[in-house]
C-alpha positions as CSV (number, residue, x, y, z in Angstrom):
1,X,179.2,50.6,191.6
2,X,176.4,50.3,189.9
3,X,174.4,53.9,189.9
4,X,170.2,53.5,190.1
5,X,168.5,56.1,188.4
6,X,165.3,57.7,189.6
7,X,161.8,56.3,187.8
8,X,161.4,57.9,185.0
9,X,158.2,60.4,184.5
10,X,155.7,59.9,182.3
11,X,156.5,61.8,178.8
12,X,154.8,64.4,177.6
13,X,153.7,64.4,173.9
14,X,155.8,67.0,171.6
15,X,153.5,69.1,171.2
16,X,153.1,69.2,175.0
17,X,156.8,70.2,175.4
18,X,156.3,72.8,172.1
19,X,153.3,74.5,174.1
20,X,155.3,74.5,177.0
21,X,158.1,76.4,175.8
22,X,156.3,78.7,173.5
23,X,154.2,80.1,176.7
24,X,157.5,80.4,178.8
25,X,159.3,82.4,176.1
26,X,156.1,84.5,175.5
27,X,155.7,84.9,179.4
28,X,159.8,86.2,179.4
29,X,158.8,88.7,176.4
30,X,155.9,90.7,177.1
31,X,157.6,93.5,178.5
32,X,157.4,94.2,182.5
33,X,156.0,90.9,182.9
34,X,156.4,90.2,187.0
35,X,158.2,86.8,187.8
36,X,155.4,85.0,188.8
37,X,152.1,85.5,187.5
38,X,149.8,86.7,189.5
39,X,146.3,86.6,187.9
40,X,145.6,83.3,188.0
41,X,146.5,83.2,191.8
42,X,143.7,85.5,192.2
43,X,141.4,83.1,190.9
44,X,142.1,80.3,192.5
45,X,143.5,81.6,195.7
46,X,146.5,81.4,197.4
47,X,148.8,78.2,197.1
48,X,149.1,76.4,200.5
49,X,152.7,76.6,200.4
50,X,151.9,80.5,201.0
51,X,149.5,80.2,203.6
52,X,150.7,80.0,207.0
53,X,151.9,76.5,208.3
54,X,149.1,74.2,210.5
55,X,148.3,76.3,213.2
56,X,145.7,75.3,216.4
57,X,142.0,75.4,215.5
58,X,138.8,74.3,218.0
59,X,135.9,73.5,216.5
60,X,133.1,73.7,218.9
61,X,129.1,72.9,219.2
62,X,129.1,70.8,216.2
63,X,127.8,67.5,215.3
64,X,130.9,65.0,214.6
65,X,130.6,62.4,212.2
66,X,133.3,60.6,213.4
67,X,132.7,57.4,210.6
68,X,134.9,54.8,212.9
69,X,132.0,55.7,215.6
70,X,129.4,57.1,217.5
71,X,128.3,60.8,216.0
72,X,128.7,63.5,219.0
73,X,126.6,65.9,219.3
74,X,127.5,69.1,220.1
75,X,131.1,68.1,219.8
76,X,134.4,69.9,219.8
77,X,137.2,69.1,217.9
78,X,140.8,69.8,218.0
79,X,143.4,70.4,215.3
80,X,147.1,71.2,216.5
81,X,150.3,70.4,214.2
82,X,148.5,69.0,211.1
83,X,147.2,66.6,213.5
84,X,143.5,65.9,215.0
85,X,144.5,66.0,218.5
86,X,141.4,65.4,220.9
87,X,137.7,65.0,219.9
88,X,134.8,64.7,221.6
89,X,132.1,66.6,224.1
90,X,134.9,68.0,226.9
91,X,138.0,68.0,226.1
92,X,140.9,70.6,226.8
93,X,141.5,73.6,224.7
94,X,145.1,74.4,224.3
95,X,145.5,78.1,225.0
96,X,145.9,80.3,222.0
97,X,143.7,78.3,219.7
98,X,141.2,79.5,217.1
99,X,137.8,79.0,218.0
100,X,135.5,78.5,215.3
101,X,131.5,78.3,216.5
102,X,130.3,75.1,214.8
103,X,126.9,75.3,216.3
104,X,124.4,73.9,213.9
105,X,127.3,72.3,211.7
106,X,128.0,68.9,210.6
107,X,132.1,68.1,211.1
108,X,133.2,65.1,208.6
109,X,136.7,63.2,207.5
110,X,137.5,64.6,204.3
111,X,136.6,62.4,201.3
112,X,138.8,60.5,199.3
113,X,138.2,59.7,195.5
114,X,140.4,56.1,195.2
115,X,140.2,55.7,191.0
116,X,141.0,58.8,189.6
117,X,143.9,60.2,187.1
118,X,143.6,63.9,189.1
119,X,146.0,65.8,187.6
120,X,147.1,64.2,184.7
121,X,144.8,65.7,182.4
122,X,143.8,69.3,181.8
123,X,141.7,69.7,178.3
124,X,140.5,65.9,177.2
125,X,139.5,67.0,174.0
126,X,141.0,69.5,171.6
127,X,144.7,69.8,173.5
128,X,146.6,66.8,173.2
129,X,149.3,68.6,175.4
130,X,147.5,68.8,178.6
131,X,147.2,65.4,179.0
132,X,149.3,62.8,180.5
133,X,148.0,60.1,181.4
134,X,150.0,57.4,179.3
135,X,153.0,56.2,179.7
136,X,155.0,54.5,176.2
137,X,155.0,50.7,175.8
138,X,152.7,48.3,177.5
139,X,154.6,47.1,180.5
140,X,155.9,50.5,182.5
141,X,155.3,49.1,186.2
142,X,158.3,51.8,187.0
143,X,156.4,54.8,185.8
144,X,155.0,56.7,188.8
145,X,151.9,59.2,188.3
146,X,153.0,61.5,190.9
147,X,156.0,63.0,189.2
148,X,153.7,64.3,185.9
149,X,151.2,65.9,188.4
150,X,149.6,69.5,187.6
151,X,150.1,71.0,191.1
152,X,147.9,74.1,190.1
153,X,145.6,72.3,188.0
154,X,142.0,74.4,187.8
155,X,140.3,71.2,189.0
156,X,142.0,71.2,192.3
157,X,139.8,73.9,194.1
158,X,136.9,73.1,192.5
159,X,137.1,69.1,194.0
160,X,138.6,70.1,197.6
161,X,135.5,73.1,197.9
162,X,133.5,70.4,197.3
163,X,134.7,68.3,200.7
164,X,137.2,66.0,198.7
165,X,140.1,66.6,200.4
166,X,142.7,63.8,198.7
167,X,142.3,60.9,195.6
168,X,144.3,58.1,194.3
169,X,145.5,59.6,190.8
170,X,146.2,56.5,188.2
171,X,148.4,56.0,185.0
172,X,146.6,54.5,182.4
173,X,147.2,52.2,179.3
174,X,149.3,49.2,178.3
175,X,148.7,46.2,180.3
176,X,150.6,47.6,183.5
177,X,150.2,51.2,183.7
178,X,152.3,52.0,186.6
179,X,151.9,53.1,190.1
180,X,149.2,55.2,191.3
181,X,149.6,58.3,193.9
182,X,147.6,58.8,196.8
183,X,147.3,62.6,197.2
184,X,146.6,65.4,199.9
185,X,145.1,67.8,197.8
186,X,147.3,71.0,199.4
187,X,150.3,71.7,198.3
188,X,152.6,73.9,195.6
189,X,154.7,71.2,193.9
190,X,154.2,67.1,193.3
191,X,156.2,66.3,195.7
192,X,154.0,68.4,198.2
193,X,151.1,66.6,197.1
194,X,152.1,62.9,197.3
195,X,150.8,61.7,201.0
196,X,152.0,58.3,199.4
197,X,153.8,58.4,196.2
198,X,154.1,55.0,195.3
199,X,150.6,53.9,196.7
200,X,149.5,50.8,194.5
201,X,149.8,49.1,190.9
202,X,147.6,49.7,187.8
203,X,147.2,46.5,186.1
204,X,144.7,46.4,182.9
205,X,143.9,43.5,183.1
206,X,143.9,41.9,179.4
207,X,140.5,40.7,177.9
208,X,138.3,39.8,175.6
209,X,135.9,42.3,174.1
210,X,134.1,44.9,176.5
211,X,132.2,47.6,176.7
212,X,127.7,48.2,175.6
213,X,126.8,45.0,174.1
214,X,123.9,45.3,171.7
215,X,121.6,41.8,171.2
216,X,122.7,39.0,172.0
217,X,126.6,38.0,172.9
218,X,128.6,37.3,170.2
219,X,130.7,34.9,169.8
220,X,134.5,35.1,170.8
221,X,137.1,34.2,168.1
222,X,139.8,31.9,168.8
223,X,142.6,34.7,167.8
224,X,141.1,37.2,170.1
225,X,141.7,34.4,173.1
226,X,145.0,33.5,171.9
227,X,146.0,37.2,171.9
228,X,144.1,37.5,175.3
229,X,146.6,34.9,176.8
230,X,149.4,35.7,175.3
231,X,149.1,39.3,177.3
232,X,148.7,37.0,180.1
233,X,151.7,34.8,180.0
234,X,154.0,37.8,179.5
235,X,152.3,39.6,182.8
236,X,153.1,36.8,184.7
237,X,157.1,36.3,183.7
238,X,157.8,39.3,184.3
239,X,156.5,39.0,187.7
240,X,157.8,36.1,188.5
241,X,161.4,37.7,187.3
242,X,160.4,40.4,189.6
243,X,160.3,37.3,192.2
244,X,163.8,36.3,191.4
245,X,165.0,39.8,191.4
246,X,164.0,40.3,194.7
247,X,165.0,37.1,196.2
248,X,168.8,38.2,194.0
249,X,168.8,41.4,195.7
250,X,167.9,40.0,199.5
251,X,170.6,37.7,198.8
252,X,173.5,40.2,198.0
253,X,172.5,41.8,200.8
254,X,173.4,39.7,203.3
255,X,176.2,38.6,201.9
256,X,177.6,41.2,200.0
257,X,181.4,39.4,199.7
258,X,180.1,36.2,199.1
259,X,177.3,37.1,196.4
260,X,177.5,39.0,193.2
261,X,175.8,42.1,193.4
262,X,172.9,41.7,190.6
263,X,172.4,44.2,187.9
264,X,170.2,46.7,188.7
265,X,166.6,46.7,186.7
266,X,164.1,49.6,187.6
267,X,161.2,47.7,185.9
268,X,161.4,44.7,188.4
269,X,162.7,46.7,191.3
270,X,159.1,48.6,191.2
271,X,157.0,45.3,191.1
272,X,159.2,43.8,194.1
273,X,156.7,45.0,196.7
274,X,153.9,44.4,194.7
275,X,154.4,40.8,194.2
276,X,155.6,40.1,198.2
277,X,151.9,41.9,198.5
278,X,153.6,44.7,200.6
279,X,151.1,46.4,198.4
280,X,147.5,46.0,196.6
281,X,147.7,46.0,192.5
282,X,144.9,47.5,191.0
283,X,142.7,45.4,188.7
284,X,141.0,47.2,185.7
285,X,138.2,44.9,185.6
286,X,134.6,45.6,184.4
287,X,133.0,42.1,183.3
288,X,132.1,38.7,185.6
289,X,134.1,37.0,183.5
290,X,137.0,39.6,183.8
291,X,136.6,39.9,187.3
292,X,136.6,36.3,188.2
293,X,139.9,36.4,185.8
294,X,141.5,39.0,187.5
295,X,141.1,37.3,191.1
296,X,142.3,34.1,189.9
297,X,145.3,35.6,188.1
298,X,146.1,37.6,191.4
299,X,145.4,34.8,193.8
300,X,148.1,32.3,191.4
301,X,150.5,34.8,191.9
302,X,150.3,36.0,195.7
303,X,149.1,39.7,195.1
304,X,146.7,41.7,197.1
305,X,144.4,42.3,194.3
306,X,141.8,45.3,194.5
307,X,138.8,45.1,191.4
308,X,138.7,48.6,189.8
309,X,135.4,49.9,187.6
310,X,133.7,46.8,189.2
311,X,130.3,47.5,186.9
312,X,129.2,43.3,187.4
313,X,130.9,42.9,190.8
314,X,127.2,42.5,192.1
315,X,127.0,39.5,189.9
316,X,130.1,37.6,191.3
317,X,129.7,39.3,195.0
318,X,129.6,35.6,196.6
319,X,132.7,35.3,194.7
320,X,134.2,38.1,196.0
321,X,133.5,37.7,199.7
322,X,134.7,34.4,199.4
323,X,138.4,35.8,198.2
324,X,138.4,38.9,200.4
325,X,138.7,40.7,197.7
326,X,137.4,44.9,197.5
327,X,135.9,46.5,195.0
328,X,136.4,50.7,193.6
329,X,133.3,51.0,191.6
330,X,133.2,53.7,189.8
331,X,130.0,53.1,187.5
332,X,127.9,54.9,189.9
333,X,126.7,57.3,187.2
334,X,127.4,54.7,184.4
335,X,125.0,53.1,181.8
336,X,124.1,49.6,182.1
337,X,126.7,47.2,180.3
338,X,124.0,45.4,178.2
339,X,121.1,46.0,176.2
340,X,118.3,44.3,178.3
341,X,119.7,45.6,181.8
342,X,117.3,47.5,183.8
343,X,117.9,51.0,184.1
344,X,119.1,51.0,187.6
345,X,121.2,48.1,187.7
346,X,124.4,50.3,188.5
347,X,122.6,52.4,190.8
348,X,122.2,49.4,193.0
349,X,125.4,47.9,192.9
350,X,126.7,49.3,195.8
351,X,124.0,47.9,198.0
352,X,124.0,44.6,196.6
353,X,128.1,44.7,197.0
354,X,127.6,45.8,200.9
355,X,124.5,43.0,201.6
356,X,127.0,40.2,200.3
357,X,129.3,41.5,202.9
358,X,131.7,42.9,200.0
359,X,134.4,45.8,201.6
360,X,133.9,48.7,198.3
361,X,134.3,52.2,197.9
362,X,132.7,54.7,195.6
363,X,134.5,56.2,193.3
364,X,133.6,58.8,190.2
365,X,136.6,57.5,187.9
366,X,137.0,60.8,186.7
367,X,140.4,62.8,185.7
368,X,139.3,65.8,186.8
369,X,136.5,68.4,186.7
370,X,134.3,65.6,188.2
371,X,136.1,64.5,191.4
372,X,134.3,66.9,193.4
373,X,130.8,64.7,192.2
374,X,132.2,62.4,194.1
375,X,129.6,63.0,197.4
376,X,126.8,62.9,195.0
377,X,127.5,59.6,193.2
378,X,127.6,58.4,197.4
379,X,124.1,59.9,197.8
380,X,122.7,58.4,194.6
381,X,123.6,54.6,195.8
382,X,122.2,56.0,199.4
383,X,118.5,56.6,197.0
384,X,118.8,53.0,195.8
385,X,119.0,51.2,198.9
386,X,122.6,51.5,200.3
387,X,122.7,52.5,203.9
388,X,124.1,56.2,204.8
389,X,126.4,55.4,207.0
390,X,127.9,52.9,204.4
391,X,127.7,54.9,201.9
392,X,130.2,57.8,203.9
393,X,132.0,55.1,204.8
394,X,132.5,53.9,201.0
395,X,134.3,57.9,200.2
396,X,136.0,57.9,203.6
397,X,137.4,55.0,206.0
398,X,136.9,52.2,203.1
399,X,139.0,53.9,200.7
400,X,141.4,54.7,203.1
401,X,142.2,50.7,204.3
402,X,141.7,49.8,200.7
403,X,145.0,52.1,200.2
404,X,146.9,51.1,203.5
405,X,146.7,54.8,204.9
406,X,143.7,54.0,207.4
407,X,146.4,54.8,210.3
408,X,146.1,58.3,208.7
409,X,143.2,59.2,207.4
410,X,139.6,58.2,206.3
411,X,137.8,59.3,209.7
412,X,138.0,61.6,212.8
413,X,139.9,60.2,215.5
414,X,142.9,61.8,217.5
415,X,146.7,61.2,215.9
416,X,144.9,61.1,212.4
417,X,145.9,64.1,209.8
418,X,143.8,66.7,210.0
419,X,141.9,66.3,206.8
420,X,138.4,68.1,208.1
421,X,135.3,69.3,206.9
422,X,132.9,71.2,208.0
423,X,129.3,71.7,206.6
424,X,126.0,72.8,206.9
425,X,124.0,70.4,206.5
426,X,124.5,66.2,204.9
427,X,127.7,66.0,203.0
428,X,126.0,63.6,200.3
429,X,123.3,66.4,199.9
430,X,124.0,68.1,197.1
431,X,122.4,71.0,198.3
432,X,124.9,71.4,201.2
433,X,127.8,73.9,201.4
434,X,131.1,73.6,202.9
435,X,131.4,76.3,205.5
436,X,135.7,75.6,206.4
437,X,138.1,73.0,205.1
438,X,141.0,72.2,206.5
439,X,144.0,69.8,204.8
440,X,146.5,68.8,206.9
441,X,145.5,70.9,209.8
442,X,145.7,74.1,207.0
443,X,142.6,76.7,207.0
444,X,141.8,76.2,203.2
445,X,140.1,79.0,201.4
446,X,137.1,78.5,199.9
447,X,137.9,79.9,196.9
448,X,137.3,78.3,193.3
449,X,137.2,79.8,189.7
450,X,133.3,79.1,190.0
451,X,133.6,80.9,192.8
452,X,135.2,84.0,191.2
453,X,133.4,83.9,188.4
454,X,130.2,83.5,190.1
455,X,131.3,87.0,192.1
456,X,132.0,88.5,189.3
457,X,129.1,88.0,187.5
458,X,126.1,88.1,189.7
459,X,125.1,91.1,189.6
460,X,126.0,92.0,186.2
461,X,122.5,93.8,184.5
């Protein structure tokens, strides 16, 4: 029998695994050190996995921004199990639930960040270790994010504090990165963390040149192309052997006497949903050209394709409508691509995406610190022309279908996980403050290293 062994993690660098080991034997030496540290738990609070399990919570006299619907005013909601289990003006109250007064507070779906690599990555600069973000080799469609994620990461109670309460967290390099992780942002341990483990594939799309272009375009050389389509060609055998593969494995199993059993291959066994478009790929794609590339590549080969970075999606939006095709733009805060763009030609993407009827979401791109901007960069496209209720929809519901968990999350509506916020005021304000959180029906504390620090400091002479 032939033995199939679990996806491999993503490595971390030597000198990753040397920091690791020198702070676990200095952590065993210092003398009377406790088993388990406790100072940093008093900065960032207490691990969900310590709190006590969902309970019953009624929110009451607030106004519920339901996304999928009408606002009610003077609403009450009702969390039981994890699970939003009535909404509304008059519903009933199971007994023994804790009533929180909501009166003069705004109740939204927690927001979801869909491009980000949230929890890969500590310290970007200067430690090397912290980070890992890469998988080894250019085509690693079997390497999953979720297994290298930093559960107690410093950037996960800054983001969630903030209203985001789960993000799509991304591999990155090669020409097939791997598969991204949708994550609840609760939880002690990866595993805890991974709503979806295996959610979508990261596909950098191979190109030509990129990035600020100074004067006018230069030309491209004919190796650069040749180079550009030779990436190509080898994307597209391997995933028309992860075709065959399938087809191979279907085939054995119905007729396991009568077939051999085919050699087992991780690489191809992780693209076999992809390319039956049980799942969306992800498209690194910045430039028309690129874009346009992307969707045609995708469309040859039967994938659910979804354009990531998007910064000249507006251009080809017709396009894009046309081929049903969404967009994560993440460029909200971005400089324009070329010289002689006006200054707010990314600001008013978004817009120009939702008047040509294009499904998007809003997205910081960020691996970390910055996630928790992510209401912000919604509220910026709302000050260049992109309607409000779009724009909550682009970091709530639309994220959510984009990433085939709209059964669960992205708005308020009963059966949904109880991913909740409550607030005092516009959620894309950035003047607002989140007054109770709840993830997965769990009373999160509102407690943050800026928090701590910020206590401990302010009245310092």
């Amino acid at each position: 029998m032939t033995t199939t062994k679990a996806p491999r993690p993503m490595r971390l660098t030597r000198a990753g695994r040397l920091a690791f080991l020198a702070l676990s034997a200095a952590l065993v030496l210092l003398p009377g050190a406790p088993a388990r540290d406790t100072r940093a738990q008093d900065i960032v609070g207490p691990a969900p996995s310590e709190m006590a399990p969902p309970g019953t919570f009624v929110i009451r006299g607030a106004r519920i921004v339901t996304v999928s619907g009408p606002d009610i005013e003077n609403g009450t909601l009702v969390l039981r199990n994890g699970r939003i289990e009535a909404v509304g003006r008059e519903v009933n109250v199971p007994a023994g639930a804790v009533e929180i007064d909501a009166r003069g507070l705004h109740v939204y779906p927690g927001l979801i960040d869909a491009e980000t690599n949230f929890g890969l990555g500590e310290i970007s600069s200067g430690a090397p270790g912290t980070i890992d973000t890469t998988e080894l080799g250019d085509m690693n469609p079997n390497a999953q994010a979720w297994v290298a994620v930093n559960p107690h990461t410093s950037h996960l109670e800054v983001t969630r504090v903030a209203g985001v309460t789960s993000v799509v967290s991304m591999p990155q390099g090669g020409v097939v990165s791997g598969q991204a992780a949708f994550l609840n942002l609760a939880g002690s341990t990866p595993r805890e963390l991974a709503l979806v483990p295996a959610v979508a594939l990261v596909i950098d799309y191979p190109r030509v040149g990129g990035g600020f272009q100074f004067g006018p375009p230069q030309a491209v050389s004919p190796e650069a192309v040749t180079a550009r389509d030779r990436r190509v060609d080898e994307l597209r055998r391997m995933l028309r052997d992860a075709e065959a593969y399938g087809r191979a494995q279907d085939a054995y199993a119905r007729d396991p006497k009568g077939v051999p059993r085919p050699d087992t291959d991780l690489v191809l066994a992780a693209l076999v949903p992809y390319v039956r478009g049980e799942r969306p790929v992800m498209f690194r794609a910045d430039r028309e050209r690129d874009i346009r590339a992307a969707v045609g590549f995708a469309e040859e080969m039967k994938l659910r394709p979804v354009v990531v970075g998007g910064s000249e999606a507006w251009k080809v939006a017709t396009f894009l409508k046309d081929k049903n095709v969404p967009v994560i733009f993440d460029a909200m805060w971005g400089l324009p691509l070329r010289e002689d763009d006006p200054y707010d030609t990314l600001y008013e993407s978004p817009a120009k995406l939702q008047q040509a009827g294009v499904r998007f979401a809003i997205s910081t791109g960020d691996g970390g610190a910055h996630v928790r901007d992510l209401p912000f960069q919604a509220g910026m496209a709302v000050a260049f022309g992109l309607p409000k209720a779009e724009a909550l929809k682009s970091i709530t519901l639309y994220p959510a279908q984009m990433m085939g968990v709209a059964d669960r999350l992205g708005s308020i509506e009963a059966g949904k996980i109880a991913n909740v916020v409550v607030t005092d005021g516009d959620i894309l304000d950035a003047r607002t403050q989140v007054r109770h959180l709840f993830i997965g029906g769990r009373q999160i504390p509102l407690v943050s290293r800026h928090t701590v620090l910020y206590e401990q400091f302010k009245d310092r002479p």
